[in-house]
Every structure is written in structure tokens, then in C-alpha cells.
TILOLO-608602 format. One record per residue: x negated, y, z of N, C-alpha, C, CB in turn. Coordinates in steps of 0.1 Angstrom, whole numbers, plus 5000, padded with zeros to 4 digits. Atoms other than C-alpha are relative to their C-alpha. Glycine has a CB too. Layout:
N
XYZXYZXYZXYZ ...
***
This chain:
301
499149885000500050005000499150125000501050005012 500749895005498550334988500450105010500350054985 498949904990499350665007500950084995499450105007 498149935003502150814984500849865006500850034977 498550104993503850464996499750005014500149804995 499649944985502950525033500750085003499250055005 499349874994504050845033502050004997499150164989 498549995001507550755015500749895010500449984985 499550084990507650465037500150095017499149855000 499749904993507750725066501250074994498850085002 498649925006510550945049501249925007500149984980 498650124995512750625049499949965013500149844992 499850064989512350535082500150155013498749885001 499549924990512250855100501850064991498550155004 498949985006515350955081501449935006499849964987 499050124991516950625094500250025015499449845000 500149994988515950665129501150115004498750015004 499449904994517551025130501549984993499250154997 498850035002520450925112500550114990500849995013 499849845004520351195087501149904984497650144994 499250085014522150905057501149985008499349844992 499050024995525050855084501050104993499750015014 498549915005528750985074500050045013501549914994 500049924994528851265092499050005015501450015001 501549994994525751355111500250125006498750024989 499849934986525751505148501550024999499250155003 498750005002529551445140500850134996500449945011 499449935008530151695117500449964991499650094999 499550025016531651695083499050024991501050094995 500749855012529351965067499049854996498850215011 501150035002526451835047499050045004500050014992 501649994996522651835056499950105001498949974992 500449765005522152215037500550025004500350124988 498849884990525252345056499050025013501949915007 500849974990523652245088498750085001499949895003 501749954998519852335082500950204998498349924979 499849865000521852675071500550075014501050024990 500149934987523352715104499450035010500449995003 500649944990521052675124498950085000499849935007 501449924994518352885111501050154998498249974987 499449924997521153155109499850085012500949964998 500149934990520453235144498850105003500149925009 501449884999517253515136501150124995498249984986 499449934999520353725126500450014985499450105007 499649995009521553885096498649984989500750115002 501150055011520053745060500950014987499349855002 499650005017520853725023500149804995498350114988 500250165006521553365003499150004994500849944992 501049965009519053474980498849935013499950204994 501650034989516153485011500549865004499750145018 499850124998517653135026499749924991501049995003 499650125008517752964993498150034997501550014984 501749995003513753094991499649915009499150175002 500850064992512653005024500449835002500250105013 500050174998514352645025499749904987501649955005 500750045013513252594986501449914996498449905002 498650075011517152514971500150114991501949965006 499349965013519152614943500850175008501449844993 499349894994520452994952501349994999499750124994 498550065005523552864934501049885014499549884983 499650074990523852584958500350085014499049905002 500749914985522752794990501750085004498150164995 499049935002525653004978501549925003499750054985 499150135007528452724973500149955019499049854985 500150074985527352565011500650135010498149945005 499549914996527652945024501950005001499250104991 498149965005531552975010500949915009500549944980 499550124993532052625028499950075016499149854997 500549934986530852785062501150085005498550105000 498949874995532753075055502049975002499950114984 498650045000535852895046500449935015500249894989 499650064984535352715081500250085013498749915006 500549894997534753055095499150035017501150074998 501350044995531652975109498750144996499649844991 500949915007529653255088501150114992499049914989 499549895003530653615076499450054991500250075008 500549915013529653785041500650164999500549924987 499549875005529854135037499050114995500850065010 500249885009528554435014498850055011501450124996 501049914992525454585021500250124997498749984999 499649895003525954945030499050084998500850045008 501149935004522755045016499749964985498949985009 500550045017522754834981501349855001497649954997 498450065004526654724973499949844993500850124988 500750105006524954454954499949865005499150034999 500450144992523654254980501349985006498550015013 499150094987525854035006499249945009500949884994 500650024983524754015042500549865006500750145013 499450154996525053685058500050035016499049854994 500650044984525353605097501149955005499450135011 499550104993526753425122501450045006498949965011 498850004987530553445136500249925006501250014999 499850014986531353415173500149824998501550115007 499850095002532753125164498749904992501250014996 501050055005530053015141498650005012499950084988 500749944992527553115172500049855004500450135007 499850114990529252835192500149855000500850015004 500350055009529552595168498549944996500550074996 501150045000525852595164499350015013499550064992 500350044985525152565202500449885001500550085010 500150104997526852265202499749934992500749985004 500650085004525152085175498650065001500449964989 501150024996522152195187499549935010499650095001 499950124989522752015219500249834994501450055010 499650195008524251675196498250004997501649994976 500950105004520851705178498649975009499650044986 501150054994518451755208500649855009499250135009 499450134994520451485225499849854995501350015000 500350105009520051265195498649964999500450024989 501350004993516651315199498849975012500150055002 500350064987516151245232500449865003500550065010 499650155002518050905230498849914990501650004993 501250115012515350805201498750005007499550074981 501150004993512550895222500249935012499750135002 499950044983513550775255499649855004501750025007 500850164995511950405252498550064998500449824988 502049985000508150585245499750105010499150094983 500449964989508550765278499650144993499049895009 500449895002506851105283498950004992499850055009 501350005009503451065271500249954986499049905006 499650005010505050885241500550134990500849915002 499349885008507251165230499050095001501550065005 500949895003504051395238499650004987498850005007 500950045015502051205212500950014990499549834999 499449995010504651155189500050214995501649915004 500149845006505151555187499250064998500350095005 501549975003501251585188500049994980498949845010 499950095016501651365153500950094991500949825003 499049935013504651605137499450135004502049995001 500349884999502751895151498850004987499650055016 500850065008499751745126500649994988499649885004 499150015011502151665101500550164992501349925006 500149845008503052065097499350055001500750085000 501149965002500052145100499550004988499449945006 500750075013498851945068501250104986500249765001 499050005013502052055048500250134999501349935000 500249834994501752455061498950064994499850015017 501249934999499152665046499950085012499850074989 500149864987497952905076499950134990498349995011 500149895003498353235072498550085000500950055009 501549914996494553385069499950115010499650084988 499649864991495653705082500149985018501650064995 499650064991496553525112499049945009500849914996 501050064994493553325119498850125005499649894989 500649934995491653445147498949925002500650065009 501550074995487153335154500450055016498250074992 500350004984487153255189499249925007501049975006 501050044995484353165208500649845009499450145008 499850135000484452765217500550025014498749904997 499850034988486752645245499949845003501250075004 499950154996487152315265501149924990500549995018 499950155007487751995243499650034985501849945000 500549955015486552215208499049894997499150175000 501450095001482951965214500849884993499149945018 499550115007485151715207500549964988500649965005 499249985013487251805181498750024992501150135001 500149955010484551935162499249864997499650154998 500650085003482451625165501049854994499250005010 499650045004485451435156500750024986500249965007 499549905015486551605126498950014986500150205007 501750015004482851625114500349824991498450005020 500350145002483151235116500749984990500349905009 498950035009486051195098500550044988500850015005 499849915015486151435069498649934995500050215001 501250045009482351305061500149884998498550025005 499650155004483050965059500949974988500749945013 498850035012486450985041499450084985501750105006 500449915014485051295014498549954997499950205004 501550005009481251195014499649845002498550125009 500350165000481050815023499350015012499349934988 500949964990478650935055499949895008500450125007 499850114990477950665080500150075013499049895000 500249964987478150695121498450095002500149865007 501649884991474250845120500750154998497750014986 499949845001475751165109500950065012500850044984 499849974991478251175136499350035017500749954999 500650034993475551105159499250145001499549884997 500249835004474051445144500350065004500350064993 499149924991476651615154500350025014500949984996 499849984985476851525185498950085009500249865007 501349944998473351605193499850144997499149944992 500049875001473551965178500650085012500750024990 498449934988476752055200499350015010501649925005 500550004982475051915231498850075006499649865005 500949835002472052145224500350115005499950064990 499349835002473752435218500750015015501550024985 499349994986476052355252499250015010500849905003 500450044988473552255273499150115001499449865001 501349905000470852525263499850114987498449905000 500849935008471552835244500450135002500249964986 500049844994471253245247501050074990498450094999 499149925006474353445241499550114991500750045009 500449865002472753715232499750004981498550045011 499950045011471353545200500449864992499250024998 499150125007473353225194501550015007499349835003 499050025000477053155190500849904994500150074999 499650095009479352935182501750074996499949825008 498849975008483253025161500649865000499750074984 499250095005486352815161501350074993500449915011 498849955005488852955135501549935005499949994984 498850004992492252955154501150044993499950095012 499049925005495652975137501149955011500249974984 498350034989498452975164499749885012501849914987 499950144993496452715186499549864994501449995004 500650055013495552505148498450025002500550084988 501750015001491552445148500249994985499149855009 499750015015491252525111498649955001500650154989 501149995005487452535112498950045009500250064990 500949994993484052595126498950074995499849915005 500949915005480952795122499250075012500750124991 501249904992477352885142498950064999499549965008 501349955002474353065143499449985010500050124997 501250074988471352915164498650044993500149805002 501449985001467853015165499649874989499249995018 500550085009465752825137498649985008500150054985 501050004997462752835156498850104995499949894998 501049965005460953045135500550134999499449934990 499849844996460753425148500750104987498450065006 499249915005463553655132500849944989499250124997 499150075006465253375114501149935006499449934993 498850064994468653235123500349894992501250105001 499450125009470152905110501650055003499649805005 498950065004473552825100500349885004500150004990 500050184999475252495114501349995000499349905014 499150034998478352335119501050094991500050005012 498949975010480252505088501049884995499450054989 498650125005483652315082501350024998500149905008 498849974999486952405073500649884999500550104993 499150115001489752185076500750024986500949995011 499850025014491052065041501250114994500549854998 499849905003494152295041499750095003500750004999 500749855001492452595051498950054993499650045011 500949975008490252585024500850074985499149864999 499249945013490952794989500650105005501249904994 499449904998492453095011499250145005500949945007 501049895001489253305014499649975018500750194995 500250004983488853185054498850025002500549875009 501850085001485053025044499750164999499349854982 500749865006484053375033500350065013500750094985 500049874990485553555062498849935013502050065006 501150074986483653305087498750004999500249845003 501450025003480453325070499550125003499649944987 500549814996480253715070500050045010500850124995 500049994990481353705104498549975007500949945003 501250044993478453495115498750094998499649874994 501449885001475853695095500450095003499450044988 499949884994477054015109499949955018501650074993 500649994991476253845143498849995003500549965004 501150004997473153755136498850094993499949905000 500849875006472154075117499950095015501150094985 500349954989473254235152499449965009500750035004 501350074989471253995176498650024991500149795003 501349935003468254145155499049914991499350045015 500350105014467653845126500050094988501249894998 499849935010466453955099500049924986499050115002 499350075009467053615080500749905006499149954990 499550094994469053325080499949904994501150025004 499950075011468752995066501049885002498649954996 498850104996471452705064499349864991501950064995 500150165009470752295050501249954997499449885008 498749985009473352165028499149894990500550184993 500050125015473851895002500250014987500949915001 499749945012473951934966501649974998499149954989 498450065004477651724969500750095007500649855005 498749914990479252014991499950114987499450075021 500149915008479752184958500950155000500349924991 499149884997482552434971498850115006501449945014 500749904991480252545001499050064994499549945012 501249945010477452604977500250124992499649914990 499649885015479152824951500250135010502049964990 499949924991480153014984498650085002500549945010 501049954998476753054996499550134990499149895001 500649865012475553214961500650115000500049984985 499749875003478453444958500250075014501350014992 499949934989477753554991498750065000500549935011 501249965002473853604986499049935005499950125003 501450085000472153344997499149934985500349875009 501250075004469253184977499449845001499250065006 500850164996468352794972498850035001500249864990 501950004996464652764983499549895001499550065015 500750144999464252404984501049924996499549965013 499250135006465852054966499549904998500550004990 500750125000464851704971501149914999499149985012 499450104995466351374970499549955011500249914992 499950054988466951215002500649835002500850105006 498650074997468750885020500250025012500249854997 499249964992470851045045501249935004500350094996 498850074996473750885066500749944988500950095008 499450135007473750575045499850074985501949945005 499949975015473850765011498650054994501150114998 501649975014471050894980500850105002499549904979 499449875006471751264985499450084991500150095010 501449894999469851574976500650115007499350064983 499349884989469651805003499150084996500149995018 500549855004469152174999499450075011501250104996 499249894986468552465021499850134992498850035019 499549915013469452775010499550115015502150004992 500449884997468253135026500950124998498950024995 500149835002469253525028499450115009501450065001 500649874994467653855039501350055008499550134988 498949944992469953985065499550204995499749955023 
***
């Protein structure tokens, strides 16, 4: 079984569990769309147009399920008194109450499906759908904040490390072993003043990582631990985390920096150049199990 058939074999089975193919679901009449319409109705007044964007239907449809609502009078349409054009949507009293109590049917339903995996179960499980929109969510860039490493980051980043190089580069365990060894360095023994370490943060999301550590050799800084997570890549994040870094270690008083790198990290590379570093060295290697050729690449701060 491949992973489009994992993933659809998930569909069908969480689908079943919640009961979303049952005649009449949380014991209403309405269809699916009605429902999803009412309950995200409660941020206030909206347009069918913006609903039929943000839930990705047919405006036509969106429109059609609306009329049904209205006919139940559940929802109210009327004229905008700034552009006659549009039609305002929102919630009546009745519609209000209405969606209180199937919000109660569906966390209830909810809770009955959970209630044999106990607490820690239902944690994990919501851990797992919090992961799940994660993957299916781009982050907002704008959004994402560098914040200096807190407690369990070591872990994450050394398991994240593991698991993206293995799956994308074929990597064996020495490379996680790498990693671990770096971190515990850097944790155990290093000066704020001129090293740091960055975890890009979206809402609590670990998108990514990025440090600057002494290289040993007076007024040069390295680069390590660069890594974004797969969707946060393609939205300009890599660029803002890399400029960040070199603008900290232009201000701790570096006046170069150099970073090591593989010729197969072809993204991160293209980055480097249009950012202004310099390759300065290329060899073949055999690195964690593979025939690489590793680089290192330079810039003048």
C-alpha cells in the first residue's frame, strides 16, 4: 500500500468513525455544507462569496445551502448598506441556538469516540490531527516568529534532522549522531554574546531551525543546523532565517561566516549564492552511508 492509499484509507475510516455518511448527522436533516456553514457563521457577519472561498465550494452551491438555512430560519440575508450588490449573511437568534446545540451533539460525539483511549490517548490523537494541519496548512510567513531555543527544541530538532535526512537523502543513524553531538555542544558550552541558536515559530509550529557558532578560527562564524520543515519551504522563510543569522553575527563582531553543505541540498545552495555566499571547496566524500560531495561555502560579513 503506497501513501495516496494510506492516506485514503484514513479518509474512509475517520469519516466512518464520526459518522459523517450517516442519514442525518448529529441528528439533523441539513447536509454536511449546511452544517460546516453554520458553524463557522459564528465570527459574525459574511458574504457567500467569502464562505464559498474560504471552504473551497461552488459559490453557486454555498448560495443554494444558504437559501435552505434561510428557509429554516436559521440565517438572515440582507443588502449591504454600503454596496446594494452584496448580501450580508449572519446568524438568527434562532439560528445562534441551533448551532449551540449541535455543537454540543458533535463534541459529545466526539467524546464518546474517544473515551476508550482515555486521556493521554485523545492527547495523542489531537497531537496527530494537530500534525495533520500542519502538513496541509501553509504557515503564514508573516506570522512566523525566530525564537531563541526552549525546553524539548534539542529534541525536536535532532529528531526532525533524523528523519527528513534519511527519508530525502537516504542518510544513516551516523548523521543523527551528528546532530546530537552539535546541540550538546552548543548547550553545554556556548557564549551568548557570539553564538546562537533560532527556532522559526508559527503559532507554537516548529517550522525550522538555524545557528551561528564560533568556527574556531578568529573573526569567522559557521552556520549549522539549517532546516526547514517541508511545508515551510518555497515561502521566502529560508531567506529571512539566514539574513537574520548573518546580521547576528555581523553584530557579535564576525567579519566572515562559513557553512558545510552537500552538493544534493540543491534548494539550500541556490539560496546560499543568491544570498552572497561563495563555494570555496568540493570534494567527493562517503558520509552517513552515502558517495556525497560535500561543499563549504563562505561570505564577507
Amino acid at each position: 500500500m503506497d501513501d495516496i492509499d494510506r492516506i485514503r484509507r484514513f479518509n474512509r475510516t475517520y469519516t466512518t468513525r464520526l459518522g459523517l455518511l450517516d442519514r442525518g448527522f448529529l441528528g439533523s436533516d441539513l447536509p454536511i455544507g449546511a452544517l460546516r456553514i453554520l458553524f463557522d457563521l459564528d465570527v459574525g457577519e459574511t458574504t457567500a462569496r467569502t464562505m464559498a472561498r474560504a471552504l473551497g465550494l461552488d459559490e453557486g452551491y454555498v448560495s443554494r445551502l444558504l437559501a435552505r438555512l434561510e428557509r429554516a430560519g436559521w440565517v438572515e440575508r440582507r443588502r449591504d448598506p454600503s454596496d446594494r450588490r452584496i448580501r450580508r449573511v449572519a446568524l438568527t437568534p434562532a439560528g445562534a441556538a441551533a448551532r449551540t446545540d449541535l455543537v454540543a451533539r458533535a463534541r459529545g460525539a466526539v467524546a464518546e469516540m474517544t473515551a476508550p483511549l482515555g486521556a493521554p490517548g485523545t492527547a495523542a490523537l489531537a497531537d496527530a490531527m494537530d500534525r495533520v494541519t500542519a502538513l496541509l496548512t501553509p504557515p503564514d510567513p508573516a506570522a512566523v516568529t525566530l525564537r531563541p531555543l526552549a525546553s524539548g527544541d534539542a529534541g525536536w530538532l535532532i529528531e526532525r534532522h533524523a528523519v527528513l535526512y534519511s527519508r530525502d537523502e537516504g542518510f544513516d543513524t551516523s548523521f543523527e549522531v551528528l546532530v546530537a553531538r552539535i546541540l550538546a555542544d552548543f548547550l553545554e558550552d556556548h557564549d551568548p554574546a557570539c553564538e546562537a541558536g533560532w527556532i522559526a515559530d508559527a503559532g507554537g509550529r516548529r517550522m525550522g531551525s538555524i545557528f551561528c557558532v564560533e568556527s574556531g578560527v578568529p573573526g569567522t562564524a559557521k552556520l549549522r543546523l539549517f532546516q526547514l520543515e517541508p511545508e515551510a519551504r518555497g515561502l521566502g522563510l529560508g531567506r529571512r532565517m539566514l539574513t537574520h543569522c548573518m546580521g547576528f553575527a555581523r553584530d557579535a563582531g564576525y567579519t566572515r561566516m562559513t557553512l558545510w553543505t552537500h552538493e544534493s541540498h540543491r534548494a539550500a545552495c541556490a539560496l546560499y549564492a543568491a544570498t552572497g555566499f561563495a563555494l570555496t571547496d568540493s570534494r567527493p566524500v562517503r558520509s552517513f552511508g552515502r558517495d556525497l560531495v560535500e561543499q563549504e561555502w563562505q561570505i564577507a560579513l
